[in-house]
Residue frames as qw, qx, qy, qz and C-alpha x, y, z in Angstrom:
[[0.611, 0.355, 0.609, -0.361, -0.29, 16.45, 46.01],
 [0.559, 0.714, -0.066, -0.418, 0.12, 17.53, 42.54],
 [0.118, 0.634, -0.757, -0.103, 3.04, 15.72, 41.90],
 [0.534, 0.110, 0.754, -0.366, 1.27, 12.75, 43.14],
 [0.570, 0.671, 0.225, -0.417, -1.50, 13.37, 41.14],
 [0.137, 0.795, -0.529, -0.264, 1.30, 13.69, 38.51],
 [0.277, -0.299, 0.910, -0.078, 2.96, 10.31, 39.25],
 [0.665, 0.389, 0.458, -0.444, -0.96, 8.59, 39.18],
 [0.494, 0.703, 0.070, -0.507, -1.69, 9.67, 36.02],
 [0.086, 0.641, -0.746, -0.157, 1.95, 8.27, 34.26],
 [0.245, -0.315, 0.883, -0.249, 1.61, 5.53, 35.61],
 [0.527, 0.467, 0.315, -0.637, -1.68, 4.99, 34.40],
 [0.382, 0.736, -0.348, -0.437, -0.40, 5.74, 30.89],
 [0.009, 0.593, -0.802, -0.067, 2.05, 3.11, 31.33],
 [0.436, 0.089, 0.882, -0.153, 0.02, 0.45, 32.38],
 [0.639, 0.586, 0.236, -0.438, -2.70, 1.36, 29.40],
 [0.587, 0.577, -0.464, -0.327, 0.01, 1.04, 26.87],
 [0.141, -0.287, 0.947, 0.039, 1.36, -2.40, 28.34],
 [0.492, 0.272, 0.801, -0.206, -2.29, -3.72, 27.89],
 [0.655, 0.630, 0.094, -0.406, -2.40, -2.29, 24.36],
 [0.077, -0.453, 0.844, 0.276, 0.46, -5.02, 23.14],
 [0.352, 0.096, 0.927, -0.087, -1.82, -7.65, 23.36],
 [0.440, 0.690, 0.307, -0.485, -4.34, -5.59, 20.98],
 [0.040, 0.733, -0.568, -0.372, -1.50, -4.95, 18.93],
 [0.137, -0.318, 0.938, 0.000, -0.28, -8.56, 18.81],
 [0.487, 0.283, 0.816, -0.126, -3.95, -10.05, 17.99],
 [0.516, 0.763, -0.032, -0.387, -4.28, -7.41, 14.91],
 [0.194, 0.740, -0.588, -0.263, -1.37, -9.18, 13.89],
 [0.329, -0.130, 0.931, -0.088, -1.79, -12.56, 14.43],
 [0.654, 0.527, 0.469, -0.273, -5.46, -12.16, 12.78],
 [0.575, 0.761, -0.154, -0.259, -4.27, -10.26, 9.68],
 [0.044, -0.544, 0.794, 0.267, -1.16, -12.76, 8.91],
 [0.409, 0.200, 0.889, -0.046, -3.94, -15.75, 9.28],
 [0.495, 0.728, 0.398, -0.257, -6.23, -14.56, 7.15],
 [0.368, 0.784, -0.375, -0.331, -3.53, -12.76, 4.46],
 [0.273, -0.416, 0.825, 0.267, -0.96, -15.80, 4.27],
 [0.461, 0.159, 0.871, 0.062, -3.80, -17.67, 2.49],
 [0.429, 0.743, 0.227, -0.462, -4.94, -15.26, 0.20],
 [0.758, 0.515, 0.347, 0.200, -2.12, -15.45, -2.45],
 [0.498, 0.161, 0.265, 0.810, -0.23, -13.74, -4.69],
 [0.096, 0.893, 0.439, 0.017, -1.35, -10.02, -4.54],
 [0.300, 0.154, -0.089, 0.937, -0.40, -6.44, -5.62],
 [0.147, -0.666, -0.467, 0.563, -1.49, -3.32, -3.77],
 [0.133, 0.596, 0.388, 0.691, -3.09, -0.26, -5.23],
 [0.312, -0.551, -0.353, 0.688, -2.51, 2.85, -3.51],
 [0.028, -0.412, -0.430, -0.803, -4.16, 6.22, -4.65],
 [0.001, 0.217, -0.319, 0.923, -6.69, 8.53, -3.36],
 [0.105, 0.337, 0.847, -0.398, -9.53, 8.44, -1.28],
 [0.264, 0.654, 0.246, -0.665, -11.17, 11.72, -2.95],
 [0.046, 0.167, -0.629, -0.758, -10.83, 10.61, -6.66],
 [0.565, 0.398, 0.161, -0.704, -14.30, 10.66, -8.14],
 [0.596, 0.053, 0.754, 0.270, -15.26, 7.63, -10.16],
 [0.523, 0.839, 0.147, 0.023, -15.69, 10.10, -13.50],
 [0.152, -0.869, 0.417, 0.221, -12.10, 11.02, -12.99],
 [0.783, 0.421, -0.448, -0.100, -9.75, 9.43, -15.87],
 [0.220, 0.398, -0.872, 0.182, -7.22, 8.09, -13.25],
 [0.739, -0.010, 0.560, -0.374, -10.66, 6.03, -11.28],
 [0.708, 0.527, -0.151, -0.445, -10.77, 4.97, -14.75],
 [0.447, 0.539, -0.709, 0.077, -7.31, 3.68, -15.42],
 [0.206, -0.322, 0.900, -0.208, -6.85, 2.25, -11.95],
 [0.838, 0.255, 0.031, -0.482, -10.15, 0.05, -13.20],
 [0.812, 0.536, -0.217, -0.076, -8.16, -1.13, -15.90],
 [0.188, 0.601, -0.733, 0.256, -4.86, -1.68, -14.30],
 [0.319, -0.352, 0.838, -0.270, -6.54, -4.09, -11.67],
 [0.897, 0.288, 0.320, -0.105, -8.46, -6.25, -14.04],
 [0.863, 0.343, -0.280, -0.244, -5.43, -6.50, -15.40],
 [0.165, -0.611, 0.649, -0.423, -3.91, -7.70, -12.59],
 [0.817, 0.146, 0.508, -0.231, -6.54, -10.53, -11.99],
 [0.752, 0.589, -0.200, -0.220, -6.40, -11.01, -15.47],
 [0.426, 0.642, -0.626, 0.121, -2.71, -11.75, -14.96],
 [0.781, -0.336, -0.527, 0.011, -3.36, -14.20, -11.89],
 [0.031, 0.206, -0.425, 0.881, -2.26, -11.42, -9.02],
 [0.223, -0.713, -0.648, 0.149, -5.41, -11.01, -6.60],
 [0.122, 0.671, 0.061, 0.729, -5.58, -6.95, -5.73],
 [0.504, -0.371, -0.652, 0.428, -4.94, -5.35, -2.65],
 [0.126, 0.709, 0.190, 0.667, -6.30, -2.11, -1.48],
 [0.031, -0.109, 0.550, -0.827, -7.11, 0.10, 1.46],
 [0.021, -0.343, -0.931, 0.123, -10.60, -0.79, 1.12],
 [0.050, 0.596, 0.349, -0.721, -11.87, 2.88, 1.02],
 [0.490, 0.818, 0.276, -0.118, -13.57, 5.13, -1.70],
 [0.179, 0.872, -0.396, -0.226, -11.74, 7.05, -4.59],
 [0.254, 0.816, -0.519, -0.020, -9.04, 5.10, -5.58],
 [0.133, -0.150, 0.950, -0.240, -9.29, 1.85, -3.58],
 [0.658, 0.358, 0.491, -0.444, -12.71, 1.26, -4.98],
 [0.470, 0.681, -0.364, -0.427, -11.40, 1.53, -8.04],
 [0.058, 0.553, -0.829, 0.065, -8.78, -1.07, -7.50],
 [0.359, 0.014, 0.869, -0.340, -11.40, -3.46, -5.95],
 [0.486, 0.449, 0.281, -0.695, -13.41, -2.83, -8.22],
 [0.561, 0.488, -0.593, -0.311, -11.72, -3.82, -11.40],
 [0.045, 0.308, -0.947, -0.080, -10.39, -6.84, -9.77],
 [0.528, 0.341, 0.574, -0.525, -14.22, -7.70, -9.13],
 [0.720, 0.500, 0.116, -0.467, -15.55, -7.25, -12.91],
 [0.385, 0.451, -0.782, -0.192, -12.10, -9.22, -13.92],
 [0.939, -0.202, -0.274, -0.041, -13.17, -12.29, -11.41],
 [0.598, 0.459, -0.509, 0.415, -10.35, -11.97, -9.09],
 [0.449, -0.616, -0.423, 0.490, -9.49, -11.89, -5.54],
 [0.056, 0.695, 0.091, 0.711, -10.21, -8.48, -4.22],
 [0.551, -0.186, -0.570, 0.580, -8.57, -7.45, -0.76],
 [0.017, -0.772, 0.065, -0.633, -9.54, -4.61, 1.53],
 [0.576, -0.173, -0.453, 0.659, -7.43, -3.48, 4.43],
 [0.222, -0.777, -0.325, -0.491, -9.48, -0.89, 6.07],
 [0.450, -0.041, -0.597, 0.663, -9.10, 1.43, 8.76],
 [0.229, -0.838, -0.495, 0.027, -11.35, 3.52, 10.99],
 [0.388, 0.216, 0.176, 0.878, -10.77, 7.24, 10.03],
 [0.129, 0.476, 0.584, -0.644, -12.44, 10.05, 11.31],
 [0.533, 0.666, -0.186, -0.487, -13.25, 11.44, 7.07],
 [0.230, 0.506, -0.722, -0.413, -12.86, 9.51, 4.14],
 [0.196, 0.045, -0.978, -0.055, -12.52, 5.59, 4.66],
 [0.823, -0.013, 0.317, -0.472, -15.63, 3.41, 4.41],
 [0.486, -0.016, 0.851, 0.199, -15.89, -0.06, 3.24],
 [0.318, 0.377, -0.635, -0.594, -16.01, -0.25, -0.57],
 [0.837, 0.075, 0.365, -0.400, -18.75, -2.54, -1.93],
 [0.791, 0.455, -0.388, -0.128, -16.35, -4.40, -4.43],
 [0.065, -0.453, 0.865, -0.205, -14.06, -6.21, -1.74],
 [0.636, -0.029, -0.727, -0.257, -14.85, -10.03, -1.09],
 [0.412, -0.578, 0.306, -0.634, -16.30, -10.20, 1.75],
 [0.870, -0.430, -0.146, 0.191, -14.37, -12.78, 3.22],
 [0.635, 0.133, 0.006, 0.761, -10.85, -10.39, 2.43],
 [0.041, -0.803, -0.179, -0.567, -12.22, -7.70, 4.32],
 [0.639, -0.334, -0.497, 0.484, -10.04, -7.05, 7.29],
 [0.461, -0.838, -0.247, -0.157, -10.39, -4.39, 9.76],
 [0.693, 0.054, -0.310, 0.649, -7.55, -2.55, 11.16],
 [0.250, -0.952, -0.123, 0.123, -7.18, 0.32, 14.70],
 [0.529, -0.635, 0.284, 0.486, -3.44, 0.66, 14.02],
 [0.537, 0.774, -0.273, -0.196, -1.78, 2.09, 10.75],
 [0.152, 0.712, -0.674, -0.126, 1.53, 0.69, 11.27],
 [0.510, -0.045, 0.858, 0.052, -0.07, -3.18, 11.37],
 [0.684, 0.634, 0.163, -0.324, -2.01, -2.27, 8.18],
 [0.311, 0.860, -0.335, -0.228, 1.16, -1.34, 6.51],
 [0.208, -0.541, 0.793, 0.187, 3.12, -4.28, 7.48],
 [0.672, 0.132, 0.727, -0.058, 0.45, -6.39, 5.80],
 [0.470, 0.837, -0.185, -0.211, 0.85, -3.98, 2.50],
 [0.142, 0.746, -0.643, -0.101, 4.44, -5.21, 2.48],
 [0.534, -0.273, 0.799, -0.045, 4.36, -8.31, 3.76],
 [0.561, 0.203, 0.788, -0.152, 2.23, -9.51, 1.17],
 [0.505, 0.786, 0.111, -0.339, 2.19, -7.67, -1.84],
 [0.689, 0.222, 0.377, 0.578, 4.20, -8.73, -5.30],
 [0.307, 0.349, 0.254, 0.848, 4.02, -4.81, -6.13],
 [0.149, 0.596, 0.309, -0.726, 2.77, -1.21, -5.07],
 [0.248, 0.437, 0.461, 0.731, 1.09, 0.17, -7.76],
 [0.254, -0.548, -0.418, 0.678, 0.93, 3.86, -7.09],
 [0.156, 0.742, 0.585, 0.289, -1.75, 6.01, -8.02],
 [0.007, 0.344, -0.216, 0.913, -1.97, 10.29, -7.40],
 [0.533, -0.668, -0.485, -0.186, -2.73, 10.73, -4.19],
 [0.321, -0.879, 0.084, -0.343, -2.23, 12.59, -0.95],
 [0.259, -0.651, 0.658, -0.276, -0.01, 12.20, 2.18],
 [0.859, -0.136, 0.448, -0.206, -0.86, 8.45, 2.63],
 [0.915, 0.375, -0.039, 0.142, -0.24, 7.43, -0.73],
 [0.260, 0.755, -0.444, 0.406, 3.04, 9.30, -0.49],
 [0.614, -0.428, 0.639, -0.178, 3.96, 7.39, 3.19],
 [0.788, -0.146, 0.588, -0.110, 3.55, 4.33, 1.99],
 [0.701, 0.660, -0.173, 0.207, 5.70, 4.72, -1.56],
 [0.076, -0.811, 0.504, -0.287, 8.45, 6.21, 0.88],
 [0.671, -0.508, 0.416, -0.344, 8.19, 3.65, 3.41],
 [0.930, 0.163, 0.311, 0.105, 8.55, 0.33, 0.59],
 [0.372, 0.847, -0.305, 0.225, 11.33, 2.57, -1.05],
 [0.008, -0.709, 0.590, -0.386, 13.35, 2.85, 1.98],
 [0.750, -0.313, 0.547, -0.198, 12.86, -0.67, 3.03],
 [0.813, 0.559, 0.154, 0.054, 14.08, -1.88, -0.20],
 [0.463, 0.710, -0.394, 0.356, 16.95, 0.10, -0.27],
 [0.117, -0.758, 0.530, -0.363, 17.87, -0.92, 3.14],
 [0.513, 0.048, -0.846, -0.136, 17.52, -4.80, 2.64],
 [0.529, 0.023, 0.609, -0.591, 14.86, -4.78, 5.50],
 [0.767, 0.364, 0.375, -0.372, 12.49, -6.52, 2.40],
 [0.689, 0.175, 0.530, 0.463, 12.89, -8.43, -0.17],
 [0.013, 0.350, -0.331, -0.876, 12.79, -6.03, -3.57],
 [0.367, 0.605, 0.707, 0.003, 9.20, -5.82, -5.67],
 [0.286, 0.149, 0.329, 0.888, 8.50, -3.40, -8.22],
 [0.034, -0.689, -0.335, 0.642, 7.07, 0.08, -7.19],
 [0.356, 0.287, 0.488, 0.743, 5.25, 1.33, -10.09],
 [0.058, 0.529, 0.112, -0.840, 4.39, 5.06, -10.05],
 [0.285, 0.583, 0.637, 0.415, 1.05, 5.37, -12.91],
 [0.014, 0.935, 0.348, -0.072, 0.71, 9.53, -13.97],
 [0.560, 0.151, -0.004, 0.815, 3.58, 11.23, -15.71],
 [0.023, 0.702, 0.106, 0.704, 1.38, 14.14, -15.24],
 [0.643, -0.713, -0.080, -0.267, 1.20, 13.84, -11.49],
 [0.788, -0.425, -0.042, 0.443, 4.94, 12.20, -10.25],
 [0.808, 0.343, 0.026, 0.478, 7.34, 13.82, -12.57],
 [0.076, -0.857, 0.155, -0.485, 7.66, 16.85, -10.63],
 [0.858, -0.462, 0.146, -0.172, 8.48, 14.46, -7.99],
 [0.948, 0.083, 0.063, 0.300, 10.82, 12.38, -9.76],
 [0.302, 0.864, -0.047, 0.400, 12.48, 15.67, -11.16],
 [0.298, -0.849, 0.226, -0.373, 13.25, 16.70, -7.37],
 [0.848, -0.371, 0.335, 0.176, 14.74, 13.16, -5.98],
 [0.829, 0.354, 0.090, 0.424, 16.77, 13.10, -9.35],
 [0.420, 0.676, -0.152, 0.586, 18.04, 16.97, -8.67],
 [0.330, -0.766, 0.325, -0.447, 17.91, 18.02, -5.14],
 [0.816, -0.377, 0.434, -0.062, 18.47, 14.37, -3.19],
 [0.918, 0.089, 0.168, 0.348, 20.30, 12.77, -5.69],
 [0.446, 0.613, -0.038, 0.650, 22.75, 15.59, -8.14],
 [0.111, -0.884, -0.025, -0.454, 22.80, 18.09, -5.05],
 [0.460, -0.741, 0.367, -0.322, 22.85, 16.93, -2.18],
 [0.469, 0.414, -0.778, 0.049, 24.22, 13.03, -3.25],
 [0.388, -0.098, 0.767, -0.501, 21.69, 11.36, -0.15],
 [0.922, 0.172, 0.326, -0.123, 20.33, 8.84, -2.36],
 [0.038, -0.645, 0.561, 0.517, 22.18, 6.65, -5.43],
 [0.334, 0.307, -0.526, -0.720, 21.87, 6.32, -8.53],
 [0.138, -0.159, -0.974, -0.077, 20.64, 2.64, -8.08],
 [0.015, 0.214, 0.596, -0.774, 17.92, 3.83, -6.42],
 [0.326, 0.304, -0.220, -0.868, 16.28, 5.48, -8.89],
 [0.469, 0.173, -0.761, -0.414, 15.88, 2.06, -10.32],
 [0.063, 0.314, 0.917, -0.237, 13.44, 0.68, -7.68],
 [0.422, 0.610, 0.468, -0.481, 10.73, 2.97, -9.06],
 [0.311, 0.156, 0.771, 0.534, 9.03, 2.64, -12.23],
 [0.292, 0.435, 0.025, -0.851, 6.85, 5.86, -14.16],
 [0.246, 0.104, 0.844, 0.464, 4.24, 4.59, -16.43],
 [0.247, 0.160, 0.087, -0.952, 0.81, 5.83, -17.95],
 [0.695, 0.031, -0.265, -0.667, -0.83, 2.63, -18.88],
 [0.798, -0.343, 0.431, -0.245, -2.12, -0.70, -17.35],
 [0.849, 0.423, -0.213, 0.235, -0.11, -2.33, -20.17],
 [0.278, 0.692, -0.523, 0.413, 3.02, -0.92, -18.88],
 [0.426, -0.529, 0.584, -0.444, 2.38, -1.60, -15.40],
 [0.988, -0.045, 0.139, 0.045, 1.32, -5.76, -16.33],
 [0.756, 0.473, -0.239, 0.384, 5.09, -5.85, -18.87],
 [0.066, 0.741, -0.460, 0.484, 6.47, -4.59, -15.42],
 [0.659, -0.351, 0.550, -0.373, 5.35, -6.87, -13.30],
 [0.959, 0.019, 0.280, -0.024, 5.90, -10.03, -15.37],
 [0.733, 0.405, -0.438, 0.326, 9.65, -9.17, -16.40],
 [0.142, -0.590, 0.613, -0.505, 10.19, -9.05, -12.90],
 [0.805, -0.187, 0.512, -0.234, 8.92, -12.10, -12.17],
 [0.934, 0.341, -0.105, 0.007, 10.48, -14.23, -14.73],
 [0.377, 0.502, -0.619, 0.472, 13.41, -13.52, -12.90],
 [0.009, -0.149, 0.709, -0.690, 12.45, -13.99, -9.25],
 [0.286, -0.353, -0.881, -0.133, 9.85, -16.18, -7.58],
 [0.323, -0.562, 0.030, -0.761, 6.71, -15.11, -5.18],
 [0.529, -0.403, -0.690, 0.286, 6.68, -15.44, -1.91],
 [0.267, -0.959, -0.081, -0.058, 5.83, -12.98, 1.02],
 [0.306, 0.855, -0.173, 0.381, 8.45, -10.24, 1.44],
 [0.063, 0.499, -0.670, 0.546, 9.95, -11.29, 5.04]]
């Protein structure tokens, strides 16, 4: 009986995840309609728990008005700390202002600076993420936590493995990566020799929103925009 019971239950499983494709498959179908028409846009990634008195809410301010400024639209996660920021500047610059939200059990509400037709709604992380890539001309990457850190890793290692095209990943906070950088340059690269040298050269370290626009427009004067795949 237990084994049964056993069997049941599997089975069960199986059939619940064949009818969550189609769930799957309409988060994707919405968020490509709705992103393909949105433009040219870079993502801002960064924490949820920065405090808008904190100097890097500050900066990311400035970095995405001048993003608009530069005719980019701004994508975020849509949530407090660090994605308000982001939406925020591109708001007081006049720009498009994107939020890709997800339902979290701490942290993530909707931010009142998104446009609130470019407010999309996501149950699955890993269809959020493909609209982060699909559609972004750049990460700009604030200090933040485990997320931000996924989703630098994740446009890294698609980049280096010609899954995507190549956009520029700009790391803002010398006080906050360089311990980072420090460790891919000695332990993964000099030690152990599992990354190379090129590599290095898909991420950019900068500390102002100047730096991060004069990155993003001498990469484009070489290479046109279009979505990433």
């Amino acid at each position: 009986m237990r084994k049964e019971q056993h069997h049941k239950g599997w089975n069960e499983i199986k059939t619940n995840d064949s009818w969550a494709i189609f769930k799957i498959m309409g988060e994707f179908v919405s968020g490509f309609e709705k992103m393909s028409k949105i433009g040219p846009c870079v993502s801002i990634f960064g924490s949820a728990r920065t405090k808008p008195d904190h100097k890097y809410y500050k900066l990311t301010e400035k970095i995405a008005q001048k993003i608009v400024e530069a005719g980019y639209g701004v994508i975020t996660g849509g949530g407090p700390g660090i994605m308000e920021a982001g939406n925020k500047g591109a708001h007081l610059g006049g720009g498009t202002s994107v939020g890709l939200n997800i339902e979290l059990p701490f942290e993530q509400h909707d931010n009142p600076y998104i446009d609130h037709d470019k407010s999309l709604d996501f149950d699955y992380f890993f269809v959020r993420k493909v609209m982060f890539v699909k559609y972004s001309q750049g990460f700009v990457v604030m200090p933040g936590g485990f997320g931000t850190l996924d989703e630098l890793f994740e446009a890294i290692t698609l980049i280096q493995t010609h899954k995507i095209g190549k956009f520029p990943i700009i790391l803002v906070g010398t006080d906050f990566w360089e311990g980072l950088i420090d460790w891919v340059k000695k332990t993964l690269l000099d030690s152990f020799a599992s990354i190379s040298t090129k590599d290095l050269d898909l991420v950019h370290l900068v500390d102002t929103e100047d730096e991060v626009i004069a990155i993003l427009e001498a990469f484009y004067k070489e290479s046109g925009l279009s979505p990433n795949f």
